[in-house]
N, C-alpha and C positions, 0 to 999 in steps of 0.2 A: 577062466583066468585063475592062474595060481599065485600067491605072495608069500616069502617066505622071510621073515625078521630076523637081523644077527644082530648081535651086539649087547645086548642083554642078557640080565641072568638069569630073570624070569620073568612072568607076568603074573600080577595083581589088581583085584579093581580098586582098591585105594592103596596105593603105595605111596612114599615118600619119593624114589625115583620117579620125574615127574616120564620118564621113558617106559617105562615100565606101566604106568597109568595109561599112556597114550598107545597101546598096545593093544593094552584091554577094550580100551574104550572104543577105538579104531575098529580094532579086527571083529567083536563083537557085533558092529551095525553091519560092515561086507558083510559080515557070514547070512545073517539074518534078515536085512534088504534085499543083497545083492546078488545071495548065492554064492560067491566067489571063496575057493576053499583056500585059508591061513594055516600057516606054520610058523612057529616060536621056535631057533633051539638053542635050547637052555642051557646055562652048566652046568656040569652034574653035581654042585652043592644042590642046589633047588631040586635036582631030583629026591636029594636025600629029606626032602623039606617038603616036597609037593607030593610025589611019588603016583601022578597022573598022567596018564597017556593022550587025556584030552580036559580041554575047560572051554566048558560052555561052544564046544564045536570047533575051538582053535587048538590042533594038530600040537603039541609038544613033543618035540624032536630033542634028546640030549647028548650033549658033545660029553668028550671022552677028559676035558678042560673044565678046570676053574677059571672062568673070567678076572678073577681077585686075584690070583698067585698065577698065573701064565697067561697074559693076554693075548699074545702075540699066538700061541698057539691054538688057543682058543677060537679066535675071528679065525684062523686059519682053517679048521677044526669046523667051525660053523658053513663057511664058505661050498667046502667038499660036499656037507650034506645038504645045503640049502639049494644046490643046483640041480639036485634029485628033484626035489619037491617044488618044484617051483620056474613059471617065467620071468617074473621080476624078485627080485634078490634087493630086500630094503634094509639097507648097513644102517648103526648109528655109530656116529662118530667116526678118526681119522685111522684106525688099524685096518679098515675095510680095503682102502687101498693100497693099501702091501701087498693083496694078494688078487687085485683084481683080474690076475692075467690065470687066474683058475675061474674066472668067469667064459660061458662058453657065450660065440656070437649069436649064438639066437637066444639068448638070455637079456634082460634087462638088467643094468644096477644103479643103483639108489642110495645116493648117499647121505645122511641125515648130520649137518654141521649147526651145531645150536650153538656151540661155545666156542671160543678163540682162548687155547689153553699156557700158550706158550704170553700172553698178555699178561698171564696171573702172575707169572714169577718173571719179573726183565731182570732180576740178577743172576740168573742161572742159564749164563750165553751157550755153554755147550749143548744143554741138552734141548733148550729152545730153536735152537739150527736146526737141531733133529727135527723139533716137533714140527717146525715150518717147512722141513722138507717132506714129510706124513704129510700137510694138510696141502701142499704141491701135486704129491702125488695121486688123493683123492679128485682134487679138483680137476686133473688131467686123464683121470680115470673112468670116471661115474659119469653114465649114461646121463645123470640128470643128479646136479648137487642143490638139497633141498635145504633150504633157509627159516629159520622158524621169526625172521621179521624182515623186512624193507632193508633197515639199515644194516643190517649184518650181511644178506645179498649186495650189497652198493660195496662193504669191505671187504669181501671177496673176490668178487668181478675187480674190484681196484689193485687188488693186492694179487689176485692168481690166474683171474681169464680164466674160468672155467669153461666148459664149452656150451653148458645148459644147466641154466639155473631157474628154482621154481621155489614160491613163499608160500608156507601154510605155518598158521600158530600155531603156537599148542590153544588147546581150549580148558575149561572147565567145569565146574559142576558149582552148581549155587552153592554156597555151606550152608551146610545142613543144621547148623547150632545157630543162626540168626533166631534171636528172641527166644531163646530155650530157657526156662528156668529149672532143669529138671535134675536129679540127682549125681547124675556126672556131670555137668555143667561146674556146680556149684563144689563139687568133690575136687576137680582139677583148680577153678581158683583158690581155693583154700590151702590147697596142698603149697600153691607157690603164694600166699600169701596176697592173693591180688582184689580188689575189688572190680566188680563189671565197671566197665565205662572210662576206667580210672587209671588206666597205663599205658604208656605210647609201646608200640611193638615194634623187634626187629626181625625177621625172619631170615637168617641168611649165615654160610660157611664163614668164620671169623677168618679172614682173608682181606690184607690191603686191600685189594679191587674194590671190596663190598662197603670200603669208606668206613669202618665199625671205629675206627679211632677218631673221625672225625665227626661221627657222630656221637660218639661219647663226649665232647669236648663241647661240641653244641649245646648239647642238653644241657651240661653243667655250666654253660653261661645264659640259660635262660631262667626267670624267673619261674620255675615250673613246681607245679604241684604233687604231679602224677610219677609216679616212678617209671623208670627204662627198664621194658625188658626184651633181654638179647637171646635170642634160640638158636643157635647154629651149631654145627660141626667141627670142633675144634682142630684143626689140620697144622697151621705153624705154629709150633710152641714156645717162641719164640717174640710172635708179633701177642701171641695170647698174656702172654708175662707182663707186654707194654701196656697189654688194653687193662690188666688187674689193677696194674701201677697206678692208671691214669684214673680210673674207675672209683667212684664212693657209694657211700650204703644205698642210695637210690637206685645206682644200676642193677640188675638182676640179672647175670649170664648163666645160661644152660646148658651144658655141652651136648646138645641134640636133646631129640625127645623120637622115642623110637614108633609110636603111633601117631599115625598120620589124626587120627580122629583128634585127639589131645591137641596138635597146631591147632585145627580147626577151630575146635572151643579158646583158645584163646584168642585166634585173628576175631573168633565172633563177637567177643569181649571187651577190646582193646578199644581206644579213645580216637589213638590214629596209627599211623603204618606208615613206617619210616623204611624208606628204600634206599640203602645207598651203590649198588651195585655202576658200575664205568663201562663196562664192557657188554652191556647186552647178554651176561652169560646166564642170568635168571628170572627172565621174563613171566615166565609162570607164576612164579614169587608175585610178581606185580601182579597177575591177572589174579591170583586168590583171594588180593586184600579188596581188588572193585568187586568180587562175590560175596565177598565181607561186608561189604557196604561201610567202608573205612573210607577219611579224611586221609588221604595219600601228600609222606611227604618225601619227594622222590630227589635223586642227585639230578642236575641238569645236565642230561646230554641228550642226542639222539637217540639214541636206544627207546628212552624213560619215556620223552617227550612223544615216540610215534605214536606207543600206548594209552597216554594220557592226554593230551594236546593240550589244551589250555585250563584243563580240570584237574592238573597237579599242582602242590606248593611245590618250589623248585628251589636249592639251594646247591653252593656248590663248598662254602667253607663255612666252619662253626659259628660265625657269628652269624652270616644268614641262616642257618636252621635253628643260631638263638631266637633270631626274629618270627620266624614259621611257626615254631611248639610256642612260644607268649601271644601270640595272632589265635591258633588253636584251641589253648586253655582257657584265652579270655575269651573268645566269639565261637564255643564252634559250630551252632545254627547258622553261622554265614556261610557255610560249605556245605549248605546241604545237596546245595547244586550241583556243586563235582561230585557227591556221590550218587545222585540220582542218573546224573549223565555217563559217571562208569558202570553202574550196574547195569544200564539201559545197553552198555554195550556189550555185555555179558550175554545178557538176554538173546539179542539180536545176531551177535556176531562171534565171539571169543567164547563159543561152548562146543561139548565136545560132537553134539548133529552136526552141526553146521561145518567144523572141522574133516567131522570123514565125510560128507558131500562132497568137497571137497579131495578128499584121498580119492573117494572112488573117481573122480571125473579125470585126477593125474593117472591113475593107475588105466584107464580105460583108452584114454591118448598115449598114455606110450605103450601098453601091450601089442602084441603084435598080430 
């Protein structure tokens, strides 16, 4: 059995792209359990960055494309060479099926839809038609369109009729910085001024969807002690100017942090983990803070709620997550339960074995 990944622009074992982690993670147990030979092909920045032929037994193949400055040529690019080396062909994301008709029939494709993109921006009708007609296209294309939860498979099938749909999460890795008191621990709180134990966290792209103005608004109606602090990606410059506006000296926004180890030390840190994302677009986010062993306090919807069940606080407007962070501050030994009960599901279920178990047993039903 061969597998050959598109869509990315390279592979790392801790990356920030939670796609790029699940690569590694993934392709590294087939090769190793399973025997089963992997292909990556990369874009040629990463070549200029990695400049390896193989990592740890997984095959790097690089396209003639930047994934960042040409996409569309890129997946295209990937496709051509991924059918060489390969009987199943695993896309991520919605450019794959532009070009599934260079897929040959004795080949497999696989499509990997984790986010619903055209959700983020509903003021941008034109180009959201388009995207909803990409994610028509995938859906009607891929041998097997792969879902990374329940509820995002349920608004797919509802919204496109795929023809074959299949759920695996992403998984994770316990963090590594639980209970560290050691010289980068204490080097990274200092730098941003933070004490352990002593500041709620938001980990997520400053984007409407991820609710960041609403949770800013909450926080500054609750009786709180602890300072906010906000880690994302700055992308609308526009919605970022409101959240400055709205924002006082207790919040603390970052515009990314470019090692992944650095998040970690902070989710290991933090008092609790404030989630606001609507759309199910970063679940991952949510499974990092139950390996944190963080008081979870998530937006209420399906997405949040398949992850957490009854061991999240759930709010939907700023006065309920006033209520959640003054509940937290003053008691937070009364939750020790939700964290015992999402770590336990880390353990058991939402880590990265038990995920490619998983891959392998899809990969091994649909080969041919």
């Amino acid at each position: 059995m061969k597998i050959a990944f598109i869509g990315i622009s390279g592979i790392k074992e801790r990356s920030i792209d939670i796609r790029e982690t699940l690569v590694y993670e993934v392709a590294t147990r087939l090769i190793s359990k399973y025997q089963i030979e992997v292909s990556v092909i990369c874009d040629k920045e990463f070549k200029k960055e990695c400049g390896l032929d193989e990592i740890e037994g997984i095959k790097l193949i690089y396209s003639k494309y930047s994934k960042r400055k040409n996409a569309i040529m890129f997946y295209h690019d990937s496709i051509y060479k991924a059918r060489k080396e390969s009987d199943i062909i695993y896309s991520f994301g919605f450019w794959g099926g532009l070009f599934s008709f260079l897929v040959p029939h004795n080949k497999v494709f696989v499509t990997n839809i984790d986010r619903i993109l055209y959700k983020s921006s509903p003021n941008e009708k034109i180009s959201n038609k388009l995207l909803k007609f990409f994610y028509h296209l995938s859906s009607k294309h891929s041998d097997i369109l792969l879902c990374n939860s329940y509820s995002l498979e349920q608004y797919m099938i509802e919204n496109y009729a795929p023809k074959n749909t299949k759920v695996i999460e992403y998984g994770v890795n316990i963090n590594p910085h639980l209970n560290q008191e050691n010289h980068k621990t204490k080097s990274i709180l200092k730098h941003y001024n933070l004490i352990k134990n002593n500041y709620h966290l938001v980990v997520a792209s400053l984007q409407p969807q991820n609710s960041i103005d609403t949770i800013i608004q909450g926080y500054q109606r609750s009786s709180r002690l602890y300072p906010l602090v906000i880690v994302g990606e700055i992308r609308k410059k526009l919605y970022y100017k409101k959240l400055k506006k709205i924002a006082n000296l207790s919040v603390i926004i970052i515009d990314d942090i470019e090692h992944q180890e650095d998040i970690d030390i902070l989710r290991a840190n933090a008092t609790s983990f404030i989630h606001g994302d609507t759309l199910g677009n970063v679940s991952h986010s949510l499974l990092e803070a139950m390996s944190a062993q963080k008081i979870i306090l998530a937006h209420d919807n399906v997405f949040n709620r398949e992850f957490l069940g009854e061991y999240g606080l759930y709010w939907r407007s700023p006065n309920e997550l006033n209520r959640v962070i003054n509940k937290v501050e003053e008691t937070p030994l009364r939750y020790e339960k939700n964290i015992e009960y999402n770590y336990k599901r880390i353990i058991t279920y939402y880590n990265w074995k038990n995920t490619s178990k998983r891959y392998y047993k899809l990969f091994k039903d649909i080969s041919h």
